[in-house]
Each structure stands twice: as C-alpha cells, then as structure tokens.
C-alpha positions as CSV (number, residue, x, y, z in Angstrom):
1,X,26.4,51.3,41.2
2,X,24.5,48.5,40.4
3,X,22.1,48.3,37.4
4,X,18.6,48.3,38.1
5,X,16.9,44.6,37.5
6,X,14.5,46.1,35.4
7,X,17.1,47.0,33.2
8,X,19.2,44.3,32.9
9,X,15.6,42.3,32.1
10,X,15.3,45.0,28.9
11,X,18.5,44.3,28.1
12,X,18.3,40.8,28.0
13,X,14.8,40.4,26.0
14,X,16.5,42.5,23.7
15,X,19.6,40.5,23.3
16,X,17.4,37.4,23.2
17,X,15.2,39.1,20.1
18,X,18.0,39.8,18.0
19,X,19.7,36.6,18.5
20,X,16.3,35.3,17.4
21,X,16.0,37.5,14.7
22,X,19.3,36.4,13.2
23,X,18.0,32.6,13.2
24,X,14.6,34.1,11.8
25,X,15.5,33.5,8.2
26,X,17.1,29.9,8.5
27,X,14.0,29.0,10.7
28,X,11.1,30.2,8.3
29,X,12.8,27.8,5.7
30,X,12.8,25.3,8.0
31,X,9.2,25.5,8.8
32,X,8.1,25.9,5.3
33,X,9.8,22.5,4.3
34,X,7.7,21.1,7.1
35,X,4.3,22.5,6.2
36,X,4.5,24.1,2.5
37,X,3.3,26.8,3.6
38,X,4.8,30.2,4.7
39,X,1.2,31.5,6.5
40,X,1.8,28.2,8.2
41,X,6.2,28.8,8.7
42,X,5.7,32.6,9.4
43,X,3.1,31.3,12.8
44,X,5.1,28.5,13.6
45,X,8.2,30.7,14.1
46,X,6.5,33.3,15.6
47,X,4.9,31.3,18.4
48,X,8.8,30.3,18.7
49,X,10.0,33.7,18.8
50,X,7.4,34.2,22.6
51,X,8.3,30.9,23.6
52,X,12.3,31.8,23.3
53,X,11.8,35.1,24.8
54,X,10.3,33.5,27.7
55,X,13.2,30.8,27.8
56,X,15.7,30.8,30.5
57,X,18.5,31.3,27.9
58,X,21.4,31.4,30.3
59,X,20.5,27.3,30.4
60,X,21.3,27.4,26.3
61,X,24.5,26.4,24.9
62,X,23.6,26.6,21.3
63,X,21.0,28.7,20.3
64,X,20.7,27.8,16.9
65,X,20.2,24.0,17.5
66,X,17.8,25.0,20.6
67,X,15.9,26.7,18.3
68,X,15.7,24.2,15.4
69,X,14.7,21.6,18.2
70,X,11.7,24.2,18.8
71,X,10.7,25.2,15.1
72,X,10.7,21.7,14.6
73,X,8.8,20.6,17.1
74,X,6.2,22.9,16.7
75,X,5.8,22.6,13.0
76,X,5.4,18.8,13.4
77,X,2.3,19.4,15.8
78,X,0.9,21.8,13.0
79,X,1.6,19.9,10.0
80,X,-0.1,16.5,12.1
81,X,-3.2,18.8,12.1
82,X,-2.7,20.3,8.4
83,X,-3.0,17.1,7.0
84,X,-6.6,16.2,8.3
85,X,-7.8,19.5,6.7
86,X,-6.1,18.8,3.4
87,X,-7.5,15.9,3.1
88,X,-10.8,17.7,3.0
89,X,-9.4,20.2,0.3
90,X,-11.0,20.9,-3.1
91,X,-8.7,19.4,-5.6
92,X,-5.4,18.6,-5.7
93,X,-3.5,20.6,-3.0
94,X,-0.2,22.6,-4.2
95,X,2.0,24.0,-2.0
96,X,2.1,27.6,-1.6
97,X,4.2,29.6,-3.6
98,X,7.0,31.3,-1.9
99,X,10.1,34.2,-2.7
100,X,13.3,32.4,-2.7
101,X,14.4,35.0,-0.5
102,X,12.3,34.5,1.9
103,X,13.2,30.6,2.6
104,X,16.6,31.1,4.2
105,X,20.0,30.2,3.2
106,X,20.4,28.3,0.0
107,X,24.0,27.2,0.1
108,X,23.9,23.5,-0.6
109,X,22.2,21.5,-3.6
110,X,20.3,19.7,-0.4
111,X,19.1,23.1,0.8
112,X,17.8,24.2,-3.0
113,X,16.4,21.2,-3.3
114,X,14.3,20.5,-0.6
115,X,12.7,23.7,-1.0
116,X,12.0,23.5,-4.8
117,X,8.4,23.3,-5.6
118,X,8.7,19.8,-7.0
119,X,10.5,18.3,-4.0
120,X,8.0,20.0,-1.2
121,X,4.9,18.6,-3.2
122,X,6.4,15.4,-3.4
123,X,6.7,15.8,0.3
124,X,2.9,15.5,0.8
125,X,3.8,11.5,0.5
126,X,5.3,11.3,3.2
127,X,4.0,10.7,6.7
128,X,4.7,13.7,9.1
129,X,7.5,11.8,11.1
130,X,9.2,10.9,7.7
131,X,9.1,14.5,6.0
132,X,10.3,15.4,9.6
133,X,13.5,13.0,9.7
134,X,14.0,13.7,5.2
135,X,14.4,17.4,6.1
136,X,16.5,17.5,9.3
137,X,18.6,14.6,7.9
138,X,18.5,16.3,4.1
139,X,18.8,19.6,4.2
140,X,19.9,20.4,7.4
141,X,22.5,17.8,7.9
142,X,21.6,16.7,11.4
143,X,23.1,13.6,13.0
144,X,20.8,11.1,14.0
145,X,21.2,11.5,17.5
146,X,19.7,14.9,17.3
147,X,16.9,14.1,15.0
148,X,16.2,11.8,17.4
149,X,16.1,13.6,20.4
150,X,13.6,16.2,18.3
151,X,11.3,13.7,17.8
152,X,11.7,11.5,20.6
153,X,12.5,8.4,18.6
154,X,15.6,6.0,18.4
155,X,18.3,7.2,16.1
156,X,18.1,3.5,14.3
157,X,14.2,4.3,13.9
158,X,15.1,7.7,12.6
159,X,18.0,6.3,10.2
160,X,14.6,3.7,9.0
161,X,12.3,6.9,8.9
162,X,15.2,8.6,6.2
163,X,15.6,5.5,3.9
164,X,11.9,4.7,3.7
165,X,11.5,8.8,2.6
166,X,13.7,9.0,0.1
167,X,12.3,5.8,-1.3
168,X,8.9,7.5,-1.5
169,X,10.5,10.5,-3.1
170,X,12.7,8.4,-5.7
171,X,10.5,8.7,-8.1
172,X,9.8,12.1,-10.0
173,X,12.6,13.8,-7.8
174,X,15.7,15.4,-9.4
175,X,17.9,16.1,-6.9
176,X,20.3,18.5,-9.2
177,X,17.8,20.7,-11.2
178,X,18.9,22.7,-13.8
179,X,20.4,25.8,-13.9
180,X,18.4,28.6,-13.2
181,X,19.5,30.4,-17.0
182,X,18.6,26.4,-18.2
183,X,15.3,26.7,-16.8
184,X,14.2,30.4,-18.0
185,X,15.3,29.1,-21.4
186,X,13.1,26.3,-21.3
187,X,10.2,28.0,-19.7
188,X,10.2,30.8,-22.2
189,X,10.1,28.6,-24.8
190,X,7.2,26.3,-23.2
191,X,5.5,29.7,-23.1
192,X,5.8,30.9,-26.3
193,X,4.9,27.6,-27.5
194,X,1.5,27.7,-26.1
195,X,1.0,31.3,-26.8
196,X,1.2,30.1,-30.6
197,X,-0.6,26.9,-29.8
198,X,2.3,25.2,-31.7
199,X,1.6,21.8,-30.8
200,X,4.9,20.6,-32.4
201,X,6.9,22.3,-30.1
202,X,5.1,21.7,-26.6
203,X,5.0,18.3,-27.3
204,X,8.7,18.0,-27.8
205,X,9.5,19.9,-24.9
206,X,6.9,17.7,-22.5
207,X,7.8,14.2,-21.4
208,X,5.9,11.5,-22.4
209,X,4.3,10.5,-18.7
210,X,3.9,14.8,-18.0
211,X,1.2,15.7,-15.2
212,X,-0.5,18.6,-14.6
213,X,-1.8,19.8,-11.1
214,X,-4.3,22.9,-10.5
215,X,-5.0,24.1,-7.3
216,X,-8.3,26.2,-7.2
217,X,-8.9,25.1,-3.4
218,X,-12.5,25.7,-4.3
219,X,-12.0,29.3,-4.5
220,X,-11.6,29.2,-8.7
221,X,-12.5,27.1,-10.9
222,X,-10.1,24.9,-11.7
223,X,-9.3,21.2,-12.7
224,X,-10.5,19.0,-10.0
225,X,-8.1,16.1,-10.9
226,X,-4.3,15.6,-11.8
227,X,-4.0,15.8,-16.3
228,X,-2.0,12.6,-17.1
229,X,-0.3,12.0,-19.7
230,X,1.5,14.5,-23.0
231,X,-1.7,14.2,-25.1
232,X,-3.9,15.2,-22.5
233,X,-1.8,18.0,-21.3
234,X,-1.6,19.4,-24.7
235,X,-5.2,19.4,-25.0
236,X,-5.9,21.1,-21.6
237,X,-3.1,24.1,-21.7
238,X,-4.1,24.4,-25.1
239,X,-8.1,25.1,-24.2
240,X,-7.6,27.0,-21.2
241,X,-5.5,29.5,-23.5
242,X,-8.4,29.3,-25.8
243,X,-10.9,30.2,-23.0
244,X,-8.9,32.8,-21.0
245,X,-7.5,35.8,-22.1
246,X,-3.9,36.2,-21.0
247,X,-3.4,39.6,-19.8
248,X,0.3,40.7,-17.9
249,X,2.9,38.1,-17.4
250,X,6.3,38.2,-15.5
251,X,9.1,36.1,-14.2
252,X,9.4,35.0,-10.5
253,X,11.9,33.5,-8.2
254,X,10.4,31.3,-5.9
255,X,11.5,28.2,-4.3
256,X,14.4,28.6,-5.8
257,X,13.8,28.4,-9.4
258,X,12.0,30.9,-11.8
259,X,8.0,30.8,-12.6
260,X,5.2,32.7,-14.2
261,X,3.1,35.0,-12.7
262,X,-0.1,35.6,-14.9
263,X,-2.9,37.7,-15.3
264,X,-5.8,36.0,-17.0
265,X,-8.9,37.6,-17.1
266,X,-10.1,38.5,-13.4
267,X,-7.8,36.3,-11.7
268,X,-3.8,35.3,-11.5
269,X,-2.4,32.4,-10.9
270,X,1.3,31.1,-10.9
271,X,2.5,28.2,-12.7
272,X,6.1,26.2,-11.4
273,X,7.7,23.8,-14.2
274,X,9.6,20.8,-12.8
275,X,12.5,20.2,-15.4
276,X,14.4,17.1,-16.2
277,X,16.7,16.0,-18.2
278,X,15.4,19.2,-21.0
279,X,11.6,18.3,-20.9
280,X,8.8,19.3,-18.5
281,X,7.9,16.5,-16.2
282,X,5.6,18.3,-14.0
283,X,3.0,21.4,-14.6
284,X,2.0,22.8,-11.3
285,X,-0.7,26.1,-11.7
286,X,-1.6,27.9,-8.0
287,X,-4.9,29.5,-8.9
288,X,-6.0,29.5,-5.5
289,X,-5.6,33.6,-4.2
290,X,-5.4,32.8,-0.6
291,X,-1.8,30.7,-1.5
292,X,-0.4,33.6,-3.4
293,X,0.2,36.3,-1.0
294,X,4.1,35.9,-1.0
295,X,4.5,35.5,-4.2
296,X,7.5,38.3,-5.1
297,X,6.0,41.4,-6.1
C-alpha cells in the first residue's frame, strides 16, 4: 500500500531538519566570523534553517556546501547593514564574546584563528566583501571558484579580495597563538599583577605599543576611546582597580582562548588578552551587558 503524501512530506521535513541540525554547529561559526556576533549568527542561521526546509532538496547534491552558500549569503546582507549601525555606536565596538563551544569545529590553526577574539576585531577593517572572501578562503578552505559563485564575483577578483585582507590584517595578527596552558599562565599573572598594583611586573608583561579597548556601547560607562601606549595602560588598569571593587572572578573559554569573567561592583564585564611572543599586545574589556549573554556560564 502506498504511503500517504502527507506522510512522506513529515518524513521529509524531518530528514531535512536533522540534516540541518548536523550542519547547525559548523554554520553558527561561520556566521559569527562574518558578523561578530552570535545574536546576529544564531538569526542568520535560523532564517537558513526555514529557508532549507522550504528548499527542494532532492535538487541538492551537497548539502553542506548548499548550505554554506546560504549562511553566507545571508550573513553578508546582515553584516552590509551592521556596519551602518556600528558606525553610530558609543565607543569602540568589541565583538561579542562567545563559548568556544558554541563556534563549531576547531580543527585547524585557520579555524582557531579566525575566530579568536583578536583576529574577528581585526576583522572590523575589512570591507564586507573582503571579510567575506578572508573567511571562506581562510578558514574554510574554499576554492575560488566557489567563493566566487557565493558572492557573485570573478574568482581573479576574489583571489584580489584575499590578498588585499590579509594585508589589512598583517599587522597585530598572530596567526599561531599560544597555547592555551601558555596563555592562562600569562593571564594569571597579568592579574595578579594588577591586583597588587605591581607596576614592575605589568609593565614587563605589556608590550611597549599595548592598546586597550572598552566597549560600554553606551550602556556603562566606560572609556570612550582606544588607551595607547604601556604608560597609559598602566595608568588606566591601575585606576579602574582603584575605583571599582572587584568582587567574583573566573576563567572562560571563549573564542578559543581563556578570559576573565568579573564582577565589579554592580556590573560584569569580560576582558580577552591577545598574546604575542610572551607580552600582552592587546586589552579588550566587554562591559556592554547586552554583548555578554553567551558568555559560558
């Protein structure tokens, strides 16, 4: 007896959600390269998820590359709009802080790096169709061919798109960061360091040309403008430690490194280290509470 068509339709939505679901993961990270920002990812895929559900799919060879082809797209169209409204933003704009877990697999230096804090704020440099081209060519390994049919450009103007990214990125960006026992070490002892306001030993572990970023996003108060420079960095992690009183603090994986979580009076905020060579080239402090939501508990 034949199956009814209702029931073949039920059985194929649910066959197309679980081959969805098992992309889910790898397509989040994806998005969240794009946008730096996992509000931003989680909707992006999403919107994917009812647009695949309402694909023919017996017209789909690959799935997974169909898919990336549609995250992609539709994370290109949000982060074109993104960018007007950070422009607007209070202060410098971080990106959000997100569990490592969350981002997808992580089994290439390419796909760790292009999701470490360091490397997606860097990313802000970029113009939407070069981060596009940086992170399908970098951390996903995608012929040009294919990044070009995604975007709808020629593969030699993608192949122009990747080396005019990384020469923005050049500059500030380790691409092999320290390992992650490396990186707690250091971090612990930046912290006790400024704990004990023992100037001696935060200036030896900060580089000479150190910034500092701080992203209130006009929610808390916080500095409105990048701190350049060792001296002035010690001078402005030294007063806030003065002014605040720092209540519970713990370790957290995101973007694939260890950070602090911290209480401080009646607010939190997360603070990201970028690390080279041994000494703290970057400082990057989320204050702002809508951007630390999937932060790991």
């Amino acid at each position: 007896m034949a199956t009814p068509a209702h029931h073949r339709d039920t059985a194929t939505d649910l066959g197309g959600a679980a081959e969805f679901e098992r992309h889910r993961p790898m397509l989040l990270g994806l998005a969240y390269r794009f946008l730096g920002s996992m509000w931003d990812a989680e909707d992006v895929v999403q919107d994917a998820c009812v647009r695949w559900l309402g694909t023919d799919r017996g017209e789909v060879r690959v799935p997974r590359a169909f898919l990336i082809r549609m995250v992609s797209r539709l994370a290109l169209d949000q982060l074109r709009s993104a960018r007007v409204a950070r422009e607007a933003y209070t202060g410098p704009w971080l990106p959000e802080p997100a569990a490592t877990d969350a981002l997808g697999p992580m089994d290439t230096a390419e796909l760790r790096d292009t999701v470490a804090f360091a490397t997606v704020h860097l990313m802000e440099r970029l113009t939407p169709p070069e981060r596009a081209v940086f992170v399908l060519r970098e951390a996903f390994e995608l012929p040009y061919d294919e990044i070009a049919d995604i975007l709808g450009l020629s593969a030699a103007h993608c192949r122009q798109l990747f080396r005019r990214s990384g020469r923005h990125l050049a500059e500030g960006r380790e691409r092999f960061r320290p390992a992650a026992e490396d990186h707690v070490r250091l971090f612990t002892r930046f912290l006790e360091a400024a704990q004990r306001g023992d100037l001696g030993g935060l200036t030896d572990l900060l580089s000479e040309d150190v910034v500092a970023w701080n992203d209130g996003g006009g929610r808390v108060r916080a500095a409105l403008r990048p701190v350049i420079g060792r001296a002035k960095v010690l001078a402005f992690v030294t007063g806030l430690l003065k002014r605040y009183t720092v209540g519970a603090t713990r370790l957290v994986d995101v973007n694939g490194a260890p950070a602090l979580f911290t209480s401080l009076d009646d607010r939190s905020q997360l603070t990201s280290l970028d690390i080279r060579d041994g000494r703290v080239h970057g400082i990057y402090v989320v204050l702002n509470p809508d951007k630390l939501g999937h932060v790991p508990a």
